[in-house]
FITI-716668 format. One record per residue (C-alpha): residue in three letters; z, y, x. Coordinates in steps of 0.02 Angstrom, whole numbers, plus 50000, padded with zeros to 5 digits. Each point is the difference from the previous one (the first is absolute). Layout:
<pts>
{pt ALA,{Z,Y,X}}
...
</pts>
This chain:
<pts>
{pt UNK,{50000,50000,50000}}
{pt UNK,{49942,50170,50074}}
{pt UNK,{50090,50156,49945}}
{pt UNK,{49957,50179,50020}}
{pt UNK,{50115,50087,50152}}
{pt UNK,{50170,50077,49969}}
{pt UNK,{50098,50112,50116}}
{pt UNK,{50044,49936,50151}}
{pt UNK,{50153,50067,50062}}
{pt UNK,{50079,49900,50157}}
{pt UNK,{49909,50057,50147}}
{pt UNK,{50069,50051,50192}}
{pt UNK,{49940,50109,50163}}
{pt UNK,{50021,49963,50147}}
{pt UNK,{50164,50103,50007}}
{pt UNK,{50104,49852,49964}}
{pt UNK,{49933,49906,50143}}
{pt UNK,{49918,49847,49923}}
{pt UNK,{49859,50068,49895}}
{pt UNK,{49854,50052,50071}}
{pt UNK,{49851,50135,49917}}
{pt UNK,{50002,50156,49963}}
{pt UNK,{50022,50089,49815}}
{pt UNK,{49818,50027,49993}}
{pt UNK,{49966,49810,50028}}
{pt UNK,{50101,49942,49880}}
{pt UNK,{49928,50119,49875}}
{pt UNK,{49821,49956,50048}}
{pt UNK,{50027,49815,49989}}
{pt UNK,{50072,50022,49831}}
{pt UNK,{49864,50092,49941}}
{pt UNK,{49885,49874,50074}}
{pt UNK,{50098,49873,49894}}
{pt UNK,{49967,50096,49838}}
{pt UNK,{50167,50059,49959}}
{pt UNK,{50021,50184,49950}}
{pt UNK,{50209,50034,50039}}
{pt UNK,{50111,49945,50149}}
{pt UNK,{50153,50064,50068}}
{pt UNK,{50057,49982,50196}}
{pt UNK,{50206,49962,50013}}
{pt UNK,{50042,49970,50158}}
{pt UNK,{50151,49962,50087}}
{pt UNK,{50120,50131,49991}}
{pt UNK,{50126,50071,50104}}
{pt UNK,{50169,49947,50013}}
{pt UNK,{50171,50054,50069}}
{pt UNK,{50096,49956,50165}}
{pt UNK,{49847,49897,50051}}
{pt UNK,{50012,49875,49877}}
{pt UNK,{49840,49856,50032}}
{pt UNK,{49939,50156,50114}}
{pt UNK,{49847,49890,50080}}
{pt UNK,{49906,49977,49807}}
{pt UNK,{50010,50159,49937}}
{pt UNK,{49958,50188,50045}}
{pt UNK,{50118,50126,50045}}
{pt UNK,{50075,50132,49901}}
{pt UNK,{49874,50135,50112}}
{pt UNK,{49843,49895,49958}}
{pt UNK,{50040,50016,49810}}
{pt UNK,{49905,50176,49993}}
{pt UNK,{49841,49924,50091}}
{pt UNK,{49984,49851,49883}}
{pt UNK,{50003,50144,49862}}
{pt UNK,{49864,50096,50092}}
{pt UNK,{49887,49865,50011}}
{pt UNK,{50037,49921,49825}}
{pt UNK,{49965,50180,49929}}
{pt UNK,{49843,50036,50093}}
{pt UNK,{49937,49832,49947}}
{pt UNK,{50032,50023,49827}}
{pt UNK,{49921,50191,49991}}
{pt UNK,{49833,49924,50089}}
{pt UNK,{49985,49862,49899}}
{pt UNK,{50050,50095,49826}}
{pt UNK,{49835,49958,49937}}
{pt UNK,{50002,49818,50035}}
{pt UNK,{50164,49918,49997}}
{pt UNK,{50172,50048,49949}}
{pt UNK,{50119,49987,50127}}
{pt UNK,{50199,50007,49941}}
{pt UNK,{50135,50053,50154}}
{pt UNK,{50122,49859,49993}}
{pt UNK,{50141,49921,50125}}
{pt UNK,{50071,49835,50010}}
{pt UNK,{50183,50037,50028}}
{pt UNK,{50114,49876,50047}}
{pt UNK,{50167,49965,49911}}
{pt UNK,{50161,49952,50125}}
{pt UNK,{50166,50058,49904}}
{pt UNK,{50073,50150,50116}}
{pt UNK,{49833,50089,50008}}
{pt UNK,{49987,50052,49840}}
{pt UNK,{50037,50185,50001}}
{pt UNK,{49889,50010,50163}}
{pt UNK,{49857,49915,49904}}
{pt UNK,{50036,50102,49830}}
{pt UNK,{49981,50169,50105}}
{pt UNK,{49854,49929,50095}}
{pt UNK,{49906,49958,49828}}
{pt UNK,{50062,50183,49926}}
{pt UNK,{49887,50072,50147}}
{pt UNK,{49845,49978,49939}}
{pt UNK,{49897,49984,49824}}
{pt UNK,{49974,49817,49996}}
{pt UNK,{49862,49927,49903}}
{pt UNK,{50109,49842,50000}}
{pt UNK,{50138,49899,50125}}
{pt UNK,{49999,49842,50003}}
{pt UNK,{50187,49906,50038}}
{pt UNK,{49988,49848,50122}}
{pt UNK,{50148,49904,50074}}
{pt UNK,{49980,49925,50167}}
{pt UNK,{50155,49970,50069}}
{pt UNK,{50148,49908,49959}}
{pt UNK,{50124,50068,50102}}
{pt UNK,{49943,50023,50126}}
{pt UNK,{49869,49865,49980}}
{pt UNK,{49824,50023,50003}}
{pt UNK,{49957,49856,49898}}
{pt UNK,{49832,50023,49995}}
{pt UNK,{49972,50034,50199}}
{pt UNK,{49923,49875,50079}}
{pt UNK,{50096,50045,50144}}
{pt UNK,{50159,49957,49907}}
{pt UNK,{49950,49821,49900}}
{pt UNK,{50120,49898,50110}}
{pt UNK,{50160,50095,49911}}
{pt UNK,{49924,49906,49849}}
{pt UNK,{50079,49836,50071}}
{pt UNK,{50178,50065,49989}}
{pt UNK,{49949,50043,49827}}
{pt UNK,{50011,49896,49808}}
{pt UNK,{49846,50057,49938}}
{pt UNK,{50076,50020,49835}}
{pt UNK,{50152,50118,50052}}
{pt UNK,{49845,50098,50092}}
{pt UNK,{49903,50002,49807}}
{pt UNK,{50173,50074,49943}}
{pt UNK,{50022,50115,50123}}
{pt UNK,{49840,50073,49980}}
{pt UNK,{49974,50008,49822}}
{pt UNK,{50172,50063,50026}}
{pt UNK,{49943,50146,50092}}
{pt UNK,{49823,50018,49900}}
{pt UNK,{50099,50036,49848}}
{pt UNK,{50105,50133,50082}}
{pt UNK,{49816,50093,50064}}
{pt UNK,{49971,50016,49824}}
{pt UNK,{50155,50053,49914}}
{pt UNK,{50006,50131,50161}}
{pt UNK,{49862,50088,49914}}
{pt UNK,{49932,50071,50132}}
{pt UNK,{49824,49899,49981}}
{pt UNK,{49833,49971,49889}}
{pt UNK,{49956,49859,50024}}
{pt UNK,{50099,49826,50083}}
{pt UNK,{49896,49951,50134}}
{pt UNK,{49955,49810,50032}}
{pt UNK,{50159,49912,49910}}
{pt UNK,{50012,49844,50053}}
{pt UNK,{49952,50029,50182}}
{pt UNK,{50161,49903,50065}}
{pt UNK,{49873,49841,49954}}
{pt UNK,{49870,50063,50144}}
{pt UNK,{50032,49863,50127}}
{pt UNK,{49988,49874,49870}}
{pt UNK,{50198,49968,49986}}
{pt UNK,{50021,49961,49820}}
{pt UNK,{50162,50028,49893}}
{pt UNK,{50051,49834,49900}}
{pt UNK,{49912,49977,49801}}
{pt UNK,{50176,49975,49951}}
{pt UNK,{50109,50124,50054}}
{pt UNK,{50084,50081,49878}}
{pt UNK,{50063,50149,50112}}
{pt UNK,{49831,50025,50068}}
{pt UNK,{49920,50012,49823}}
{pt UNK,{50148,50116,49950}}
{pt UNK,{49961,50106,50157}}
{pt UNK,{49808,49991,49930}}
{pt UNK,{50047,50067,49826}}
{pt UNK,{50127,50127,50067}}
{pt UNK,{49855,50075,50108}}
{pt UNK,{49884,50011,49861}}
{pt UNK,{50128,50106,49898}}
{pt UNK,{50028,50104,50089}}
{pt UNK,{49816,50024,50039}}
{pt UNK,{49981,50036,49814}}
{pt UNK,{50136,50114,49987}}
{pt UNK,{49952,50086,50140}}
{pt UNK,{49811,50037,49931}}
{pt UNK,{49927,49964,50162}}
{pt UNK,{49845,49889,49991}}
{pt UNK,{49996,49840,50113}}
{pt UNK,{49882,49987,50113}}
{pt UNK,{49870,49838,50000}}
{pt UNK,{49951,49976,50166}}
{pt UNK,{49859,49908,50092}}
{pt UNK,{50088,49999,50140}}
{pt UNK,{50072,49824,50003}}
{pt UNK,{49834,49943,49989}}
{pt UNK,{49958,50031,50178}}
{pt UNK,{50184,49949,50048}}
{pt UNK,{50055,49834,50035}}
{pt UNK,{50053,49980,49841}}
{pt UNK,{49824,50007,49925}}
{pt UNK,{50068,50068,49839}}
{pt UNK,{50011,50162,49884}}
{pt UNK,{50166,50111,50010}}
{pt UNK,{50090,49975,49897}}
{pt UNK,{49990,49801,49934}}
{pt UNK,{49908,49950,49841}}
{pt UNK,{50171,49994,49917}}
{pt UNK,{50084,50172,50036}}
{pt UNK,{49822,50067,49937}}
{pt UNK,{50012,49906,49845}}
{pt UNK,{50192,50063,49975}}
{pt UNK,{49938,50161,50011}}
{pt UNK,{49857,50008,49888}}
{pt UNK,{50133,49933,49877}}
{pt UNK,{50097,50162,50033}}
{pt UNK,{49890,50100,49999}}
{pt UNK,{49986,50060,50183}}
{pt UNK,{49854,50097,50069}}
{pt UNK,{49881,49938,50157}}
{pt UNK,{49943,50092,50144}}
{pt UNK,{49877,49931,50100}}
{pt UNK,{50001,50012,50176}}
{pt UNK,{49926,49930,50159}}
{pt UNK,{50104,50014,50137}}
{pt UNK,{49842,50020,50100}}
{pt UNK,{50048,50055,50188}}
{pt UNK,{49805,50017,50028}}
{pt UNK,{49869,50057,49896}}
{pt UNK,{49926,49810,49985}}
{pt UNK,{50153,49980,49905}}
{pt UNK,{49965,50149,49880}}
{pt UNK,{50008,49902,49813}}
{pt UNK,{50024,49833,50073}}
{pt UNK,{50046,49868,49874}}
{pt UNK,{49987,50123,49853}}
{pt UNK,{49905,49878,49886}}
{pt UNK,{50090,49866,50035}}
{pt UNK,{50178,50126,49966}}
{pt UNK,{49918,50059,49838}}
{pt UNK,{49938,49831,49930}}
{pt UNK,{50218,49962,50033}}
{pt UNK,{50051,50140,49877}}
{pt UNK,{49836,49946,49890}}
{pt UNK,{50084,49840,49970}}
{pt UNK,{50174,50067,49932}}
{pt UNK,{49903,50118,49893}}
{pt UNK,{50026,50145,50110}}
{pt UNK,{49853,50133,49960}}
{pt UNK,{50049,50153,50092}}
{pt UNK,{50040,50059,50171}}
{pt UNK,{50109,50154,50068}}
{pt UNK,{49922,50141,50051}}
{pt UNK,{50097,50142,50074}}
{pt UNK,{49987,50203,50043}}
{pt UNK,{50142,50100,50052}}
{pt UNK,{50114,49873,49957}}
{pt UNK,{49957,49967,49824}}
{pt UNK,{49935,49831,49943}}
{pt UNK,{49843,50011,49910}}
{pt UNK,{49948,49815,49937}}
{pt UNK,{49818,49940,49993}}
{pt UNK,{49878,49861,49916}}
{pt UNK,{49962,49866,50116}}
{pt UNK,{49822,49945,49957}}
{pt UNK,{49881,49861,50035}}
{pt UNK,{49854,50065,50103}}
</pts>
């Protein structure tokens, strides 16, 4: 099933250093893949050097603007491009994030947690702590802290959330605290009135599989919980990746509209069969 394009929304720069391309190639490869609106969100700053070597620093912020901004007046014509961030949520830099977000007039910010701890869970560099891990507690502990990023309020949209599955480490069918931790997260997603993101992402990940899991995206079609779509790309190959594929997933709950957003108001829109 082919679908017309939707916002994508999860891109980087090179400013987090992992991603490579500049704005104007990921805006050129989306328009070469027929959609009409993306957004770039990198990595934001954080305080006291928190996971310093994947992110940009606080004095890069106003470059990434620059060239976001320039991109978007240029291209004005031929693609809308939204001025996002993908902040990170660690409880203790809240007020440091809140004031960082105040700065500037988002089009949208999109909430990710990374870290456990101070675990990057999803570093490669890191996958060994895994072993002194249950991969349940780590489930609960991160839908734990998921939950938290929304009620927070600080964000849009709730990037990637089940990304704690990346590796392939799977939490047990029939865990009862892990399913509570599930549900818990998804409340307060919907009280929140952030939409959750549906991310290729995990395609291209050892996991092979859409974030979040078949199940939490049928839970929250039942409540009634928008979708973002988003990428994740960290090169302009990457720009709408796995969209069909994300779509025909919130097709098949009887999903029929997507998040858009603009100065931090959600605007929802049709998702059509090309």
């Amino acid at each position: 099933m082919h679908f017309n394009p939707v916002p994508d929304y999860h891109m980087h720069t090179p400013r987090c250093n992992h991603a490579t391309g500049t704005v104007l190639e990921y805006a050129e490869a989306a328009i070469a893949a027929g959609l009409t609106e993306i957004g770039m969100s990198d990595h934001s700053p954080m305080p006291g050097g928190f996971d310093k070597a994947w992110r940009m620093d606080r004095a890069e912020l106003a470059h990434y603007l620059t060239e976001v901004e320039q991109a978007r007046d240029l291209l004005s014509d031929r693609l809308t491009i939204r001025i996002g961030l993908e902040a990170d949520f660690h409880p203790g830099t809240e007020a440091w994030v809140e004031e960082m977000i105040a700065s500037y007039d988002w089009d949208y910010v999109i909430g990710s947690v990374h870290y456990i701890g101070d675990w990057g869970f999803d570093n490669p560099d890191c996958i060994q702590i895994w072993d002194t891990w249950k991969i349940d507690d780590a489930y609960i502990a991160y839908f734990e802290l998921v939950a938290q990023s929304a009620a927070s309020g600080m964000f849009d949209i709730i990037g990637h959330p089940d990304l704690i599955k990346k590796f392939g480490h799977r939490a047990s069918l029939n865990n009862t605290a892990v399913h509570q931790a599930e549900e818990a997260m998804l409340q307060a997603v919907l009280k929140s009135g952030a939409a959750l993101e549906i991310s290729s992402a995990g395609l291209r990940k050892p996991i092979s599989e859409i974030y979040p899991h078949h199940r939490i995206v049928g839970r929250a079609a039942e409540l009634g919980i928008p979708f973002a779509f988003g990428s994740d790309a960290h090169s302009p190959v990457e720009v709408g990746s796995g969209m069909d594929q994300c779509l025909a997933m919130l097709a098949s709950f009887g999903i029929n509209d997507i998040a858009g957003f603009e100065h931090r108001t959600m605007n929802m829109m049709r998702i059509t069969h090309a």
